[in-house]
C-alpha positions as CSV (number, residue, x, y, z in Angstrom):
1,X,16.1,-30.4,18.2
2,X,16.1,-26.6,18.2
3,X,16.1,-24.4,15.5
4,X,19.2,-23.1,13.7
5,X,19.2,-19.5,14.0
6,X,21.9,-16.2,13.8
7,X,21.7,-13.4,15.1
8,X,21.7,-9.3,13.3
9,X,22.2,-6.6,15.3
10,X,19.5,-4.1,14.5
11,X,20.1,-0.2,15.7
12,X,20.3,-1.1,19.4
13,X,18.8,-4.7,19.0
14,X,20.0,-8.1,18.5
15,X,17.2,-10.1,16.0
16,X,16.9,-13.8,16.4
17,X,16.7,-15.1,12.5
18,X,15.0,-18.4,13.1
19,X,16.1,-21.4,10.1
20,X,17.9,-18.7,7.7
21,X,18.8,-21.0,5.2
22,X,14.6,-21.8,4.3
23,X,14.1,-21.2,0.5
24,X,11.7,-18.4,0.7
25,X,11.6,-17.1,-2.8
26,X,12.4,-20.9,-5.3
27,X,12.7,-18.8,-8.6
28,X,15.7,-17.2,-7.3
29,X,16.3,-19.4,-4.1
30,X,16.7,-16.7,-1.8
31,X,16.3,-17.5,1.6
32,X,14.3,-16.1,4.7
33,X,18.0,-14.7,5.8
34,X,17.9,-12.6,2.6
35,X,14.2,-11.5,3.4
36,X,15.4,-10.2,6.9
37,X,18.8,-8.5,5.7
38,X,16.7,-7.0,3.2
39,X,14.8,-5.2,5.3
40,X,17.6,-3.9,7.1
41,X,19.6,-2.7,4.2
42,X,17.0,-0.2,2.9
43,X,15.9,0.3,6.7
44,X,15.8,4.0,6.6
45,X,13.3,4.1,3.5
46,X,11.3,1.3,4.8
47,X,10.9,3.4,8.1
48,X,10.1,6.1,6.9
49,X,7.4,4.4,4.8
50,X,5.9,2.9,8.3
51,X,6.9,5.1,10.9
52,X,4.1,5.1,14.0
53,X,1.4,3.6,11.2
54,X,-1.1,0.5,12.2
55,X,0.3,-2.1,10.0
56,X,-1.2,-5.8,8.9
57,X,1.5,-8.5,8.1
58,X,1.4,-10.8,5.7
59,X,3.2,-13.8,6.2
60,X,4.1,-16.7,4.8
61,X,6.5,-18.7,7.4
62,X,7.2,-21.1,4.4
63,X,8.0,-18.9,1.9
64,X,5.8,-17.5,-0.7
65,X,4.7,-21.0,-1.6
66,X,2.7,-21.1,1.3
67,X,-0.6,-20.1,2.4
68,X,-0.8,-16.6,3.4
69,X,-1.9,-15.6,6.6
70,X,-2.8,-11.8,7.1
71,X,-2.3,-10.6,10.6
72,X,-4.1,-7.4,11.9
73,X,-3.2,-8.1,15.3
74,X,0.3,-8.0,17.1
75,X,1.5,-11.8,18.4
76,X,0.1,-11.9,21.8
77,X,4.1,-13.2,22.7
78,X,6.7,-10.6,21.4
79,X,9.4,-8.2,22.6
80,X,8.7,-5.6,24.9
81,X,10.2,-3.3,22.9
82,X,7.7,-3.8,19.9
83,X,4.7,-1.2,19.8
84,X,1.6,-1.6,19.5
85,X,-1.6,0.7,18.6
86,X,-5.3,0.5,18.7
87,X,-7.2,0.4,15.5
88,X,-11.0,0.5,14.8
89,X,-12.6,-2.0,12.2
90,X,-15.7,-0.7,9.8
91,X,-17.5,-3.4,12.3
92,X,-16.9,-1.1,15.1
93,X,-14.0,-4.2,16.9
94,X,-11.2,-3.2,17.3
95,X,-7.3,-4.8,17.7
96,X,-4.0,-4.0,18.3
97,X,-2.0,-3.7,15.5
98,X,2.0,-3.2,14.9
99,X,3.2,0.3,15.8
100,X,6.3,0.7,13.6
101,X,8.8,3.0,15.8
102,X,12.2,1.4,14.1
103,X,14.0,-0.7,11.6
104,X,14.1,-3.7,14.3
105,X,10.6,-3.8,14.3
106,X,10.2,-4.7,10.8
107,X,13.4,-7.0,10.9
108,X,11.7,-8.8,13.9
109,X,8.5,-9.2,12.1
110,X,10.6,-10.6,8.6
111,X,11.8,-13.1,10.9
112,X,8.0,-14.5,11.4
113,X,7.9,-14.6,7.9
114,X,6.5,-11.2,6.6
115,X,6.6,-10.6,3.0
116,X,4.1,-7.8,2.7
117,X,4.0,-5.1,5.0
118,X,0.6,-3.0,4.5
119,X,0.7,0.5,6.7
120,X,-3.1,2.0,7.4
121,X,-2.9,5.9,6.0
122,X,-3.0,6.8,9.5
123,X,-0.1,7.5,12.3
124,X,-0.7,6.3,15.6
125,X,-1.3,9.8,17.4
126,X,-4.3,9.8,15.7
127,X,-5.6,7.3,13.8
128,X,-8.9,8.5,13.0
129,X,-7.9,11.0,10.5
130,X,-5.7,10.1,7.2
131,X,-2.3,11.9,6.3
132,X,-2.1,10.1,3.3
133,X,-4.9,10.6,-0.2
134,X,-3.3,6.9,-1.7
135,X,-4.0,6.6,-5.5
136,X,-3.6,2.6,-6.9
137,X,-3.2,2.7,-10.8
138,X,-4.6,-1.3,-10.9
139,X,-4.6,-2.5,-14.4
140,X,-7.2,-4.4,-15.6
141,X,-6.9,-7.6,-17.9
142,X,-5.7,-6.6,-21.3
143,X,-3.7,-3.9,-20.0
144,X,-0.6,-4.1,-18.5
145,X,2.4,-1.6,-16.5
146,X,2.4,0.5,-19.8
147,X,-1.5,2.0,-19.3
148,X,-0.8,2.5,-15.8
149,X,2.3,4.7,-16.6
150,X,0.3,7.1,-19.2
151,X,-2.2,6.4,-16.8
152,X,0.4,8.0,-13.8
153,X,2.0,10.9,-16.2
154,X,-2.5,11.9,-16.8
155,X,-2.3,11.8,-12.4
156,X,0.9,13.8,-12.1
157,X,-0.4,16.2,-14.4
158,X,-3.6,16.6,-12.2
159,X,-1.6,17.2,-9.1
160,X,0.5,19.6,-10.6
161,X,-2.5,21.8,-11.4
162,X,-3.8,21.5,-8.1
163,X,-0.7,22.4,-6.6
164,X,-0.2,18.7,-5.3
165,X,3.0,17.0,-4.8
166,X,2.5,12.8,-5.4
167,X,5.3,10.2,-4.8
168,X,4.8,7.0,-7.0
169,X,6.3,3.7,-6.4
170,X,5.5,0.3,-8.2
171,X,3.2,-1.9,-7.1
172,X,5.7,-5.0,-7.5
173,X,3.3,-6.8,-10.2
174,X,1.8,-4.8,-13.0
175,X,0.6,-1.2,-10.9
176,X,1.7,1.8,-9.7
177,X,1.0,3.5,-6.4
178,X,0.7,7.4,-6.1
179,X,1.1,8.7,-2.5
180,X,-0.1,12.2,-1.9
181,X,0.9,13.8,1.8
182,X,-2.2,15.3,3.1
183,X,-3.1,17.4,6.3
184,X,-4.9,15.0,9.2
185,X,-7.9,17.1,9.1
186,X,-10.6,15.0,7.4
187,X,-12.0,11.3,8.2
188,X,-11.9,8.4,5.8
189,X,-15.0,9.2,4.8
190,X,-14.1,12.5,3.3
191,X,-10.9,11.4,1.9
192,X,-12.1,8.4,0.3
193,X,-14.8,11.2,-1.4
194,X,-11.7,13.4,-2.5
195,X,-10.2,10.1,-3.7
196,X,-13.8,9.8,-5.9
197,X,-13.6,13.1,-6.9
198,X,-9.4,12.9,-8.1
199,X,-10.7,9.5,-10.0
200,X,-13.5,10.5,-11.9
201,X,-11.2,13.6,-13.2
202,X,-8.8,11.8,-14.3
203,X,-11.4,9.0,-15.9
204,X,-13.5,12.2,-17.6
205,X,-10.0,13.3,-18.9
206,X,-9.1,10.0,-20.6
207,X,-12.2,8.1,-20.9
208,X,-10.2,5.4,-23.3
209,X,-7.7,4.4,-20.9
210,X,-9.4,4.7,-17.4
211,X,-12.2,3.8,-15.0
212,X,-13.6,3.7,-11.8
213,X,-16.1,1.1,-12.4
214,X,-15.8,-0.4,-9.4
215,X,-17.3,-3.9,-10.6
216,X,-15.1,-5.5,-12.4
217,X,-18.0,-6.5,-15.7
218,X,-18.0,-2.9,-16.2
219,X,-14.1,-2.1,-16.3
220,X,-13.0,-2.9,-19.4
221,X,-9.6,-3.3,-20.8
222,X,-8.3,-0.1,-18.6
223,X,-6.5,1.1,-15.6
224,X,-8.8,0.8,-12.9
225,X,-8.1,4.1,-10.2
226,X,-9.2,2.2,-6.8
227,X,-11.1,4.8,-5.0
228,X,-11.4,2.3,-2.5
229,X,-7.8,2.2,-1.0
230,X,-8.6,5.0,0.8
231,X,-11.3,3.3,2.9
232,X,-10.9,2.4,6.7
233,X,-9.0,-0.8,6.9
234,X,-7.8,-1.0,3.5
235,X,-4.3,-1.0,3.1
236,X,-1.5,-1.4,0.3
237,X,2.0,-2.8,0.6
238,X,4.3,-0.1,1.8
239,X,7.1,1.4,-0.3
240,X,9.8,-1.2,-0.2
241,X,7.5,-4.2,0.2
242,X,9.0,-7.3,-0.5
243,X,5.8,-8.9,-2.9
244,X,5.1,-12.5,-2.3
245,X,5.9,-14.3,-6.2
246,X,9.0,-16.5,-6.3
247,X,11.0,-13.8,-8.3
248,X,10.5,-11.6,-4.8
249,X,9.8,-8.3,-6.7
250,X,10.0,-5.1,-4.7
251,X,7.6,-2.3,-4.4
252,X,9.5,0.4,-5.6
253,X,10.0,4.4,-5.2
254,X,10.5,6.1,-8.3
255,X,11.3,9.3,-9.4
256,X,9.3,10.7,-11.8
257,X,11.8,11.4,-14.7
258,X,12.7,7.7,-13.7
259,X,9.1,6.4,-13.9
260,X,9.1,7.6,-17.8
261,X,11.4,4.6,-18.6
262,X,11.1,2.1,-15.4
263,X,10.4,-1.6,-16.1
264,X,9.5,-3.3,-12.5
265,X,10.8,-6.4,-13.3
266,X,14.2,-4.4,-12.7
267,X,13.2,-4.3,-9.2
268,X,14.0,-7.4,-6.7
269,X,14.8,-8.3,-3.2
270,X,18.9,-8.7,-4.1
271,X,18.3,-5.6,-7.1
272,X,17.0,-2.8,-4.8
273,X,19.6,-3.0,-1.9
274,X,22.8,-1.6,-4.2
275,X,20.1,0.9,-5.6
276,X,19.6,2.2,-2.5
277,X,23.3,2.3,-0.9
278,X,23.7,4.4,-4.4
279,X,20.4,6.8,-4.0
280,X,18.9,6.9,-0.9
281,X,15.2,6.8,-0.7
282,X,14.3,8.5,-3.3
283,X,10.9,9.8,-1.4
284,X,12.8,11.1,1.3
285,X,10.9,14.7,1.1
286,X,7.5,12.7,1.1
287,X,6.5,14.4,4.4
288,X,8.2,17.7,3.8
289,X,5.0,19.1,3.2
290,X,0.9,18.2,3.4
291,X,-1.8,19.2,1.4
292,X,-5.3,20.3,1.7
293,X,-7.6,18.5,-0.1
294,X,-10.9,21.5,0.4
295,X,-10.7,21.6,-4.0
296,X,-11.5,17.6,-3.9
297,X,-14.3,17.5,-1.7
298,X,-15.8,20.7,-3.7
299,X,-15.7,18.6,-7.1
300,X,-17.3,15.5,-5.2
301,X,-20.4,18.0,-4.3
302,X,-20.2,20.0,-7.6
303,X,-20.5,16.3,-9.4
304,X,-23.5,15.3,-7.9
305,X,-23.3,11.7,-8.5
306,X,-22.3,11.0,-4.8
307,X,-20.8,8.0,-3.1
308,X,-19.9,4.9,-5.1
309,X,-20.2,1.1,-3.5
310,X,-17.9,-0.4,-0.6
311,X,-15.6,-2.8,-1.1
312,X,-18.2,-6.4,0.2
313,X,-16.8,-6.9,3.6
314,X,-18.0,-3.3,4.6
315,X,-21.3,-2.5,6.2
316,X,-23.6,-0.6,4.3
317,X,-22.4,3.0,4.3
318,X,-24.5,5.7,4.7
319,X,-25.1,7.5,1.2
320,X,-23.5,4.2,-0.7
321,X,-25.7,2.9,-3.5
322,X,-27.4,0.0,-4.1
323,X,-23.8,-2.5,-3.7
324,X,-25.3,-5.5,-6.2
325,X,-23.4,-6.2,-9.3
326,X,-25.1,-4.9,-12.5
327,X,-25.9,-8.0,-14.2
328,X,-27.4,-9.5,-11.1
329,X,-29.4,-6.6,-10.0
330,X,-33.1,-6.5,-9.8
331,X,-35.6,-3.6,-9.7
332,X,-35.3,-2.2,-5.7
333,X,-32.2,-4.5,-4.7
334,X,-29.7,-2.3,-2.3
């Protein structure tokens, strides 16, 4: 028997919803049909979040009380319409991953069950140099959406000296995400430094409430700042993201007089459609303007503590130190 299925038209394309009625989110027994209408009713933020990026999928064809399966690669079987780009892998493979040119795009890829979509800080002309520094407020156990706030107001201070504009969103669980428009100039390796360097200021400027330890022993009840997004490969659920927990919370743009007052939990997959028929997307300046990021790379050098570890999965990086936790180390181990 074949599928039931409807049909949305989608700018200039019809998208095959395949079983709409499937429970996708039980705590609030919304369906996958929600999921994809979703998508298409804050389209022109969720776009503009994507736009020409590499992104990974994750999906859960089930619903979100499945197994996820994270997809770098683009079905070998889909429209021809749906764009594709080459991306490179720390291991020196490489894939072709989703090119997201329109709002049918992500519909289409809702329909197989995409929750999470993670965009690399890249666009697909060329995706060897960054136009994004990314800042992920991830607070540790102990802490909660309250550090990472004071720790986001200590971040938005920092920018503002440095004559930085940053756009934060929530995480949709317990962090917040800071994104920073940045000339394509430098490579990940460079940005991923200036991401060191903005972290360390911050942790030097509140010590109590931060760290960028980056094994967890050494953290502490504090916000970790996770240098580390900004490496090749690593992404973070765009702005609008559906999040996969059965309450189908919503990574969220924010303003920033909003952020002083937010709670997250007010953000959902049925919440954040009226918001956004009422405000727009509120980051819809994000790439208005792009920054240098020359006075970040000159505090990495002036610090002289260098390059911190990789996250496991990554070769060992030239200049990275010894990547052993602490309390396993020996004497010599790298």
């Amino acid at each position: 028997m074949a599928s039931p299925f409807i049909e949305l038209n989608v700018g200039d394309r019809v998208v095959k919803v395949t079983n709409p009625d499937k429970i996708y989110f039980p705590e609030i027994k919304a369906t996958k049909r929600e999921l994809v209408e979703y998508y298409v009713s804050v389209g022109e933020g969720a776009l503009r979040a994507l736009r020409d990026r590499p992104t990974y999928l994750k999906r859960h064809p089930d619903g979100v009380t499945s197994e996820a399966i994270y997809q770098k690669r683009v079905p070998p079987k889909h429209p021809d319409w749906l764009e594709t780009v080459t991306v490179r892998f720390p291991s020196g493979r490489s894939a072709d991953a989703l090119r997201v040119t329109e709002v049918a795009a992500i519909a289409y890829c809702a329909n197989l069950g995409t929750i999470d979509f993670h965009p690399w800080p890249t666009r697909a002309g060329d995706v060897e140099h960054p136009d994004e520094l990314r800042i992920d407020l991830d607070p540790q156990p102990g802490t909660g959406f309250e550090q990472a706030r004071q720790t986001a107001f200590e971040v938005h201070e920092l920018l503002m000296e440095l004559g930085m504009r940053g756009f934060p969103k929530t995480s949709g669980t317990r962090g917040i995400h800071i994104y920073v428009r940045i000339e394509p100039r430098w490579s990940f390796t460079e940005v991923r430094q200036a991401a060191i360097a903005f972290a360390r200021q911050i942790e030097r400027r509140r010590p109590d409430l931060t760290t960028t330890a980056w094994w967890k022993e050494e953290r502490g009840e504090k916000v970790f700042i996770d240098y580390n997004q900004n490496a090749r490969d690593r992404t973070i659920a765009s702005a609008y993201s559906v999040r996969a927990r059965p309450h189908a919370p919503v990574s969220t743009p924010v303003t920033w007089q909003e952020l002083a007052e937010v709670d997250p939990r007010d953000f959902d997959i049925r919440t954040v459609p009226p918001r956004f028929a009422e405000l727009g997307d509120v980051h819809r300046e994000i790439d208005d303007r792009a920054f240098g990021i020359e006075p970040l790379l000159a505090w990495y050098e002036q610090d002289g503590r260098g390059d911190m570890p990789y996250p496991p999965n990554y070769p060992k990086m030239p200049g990275e130190p010894k990547r052993v936790q602490p309390s396993k180390a020996r004497p010599g181990a790298d």
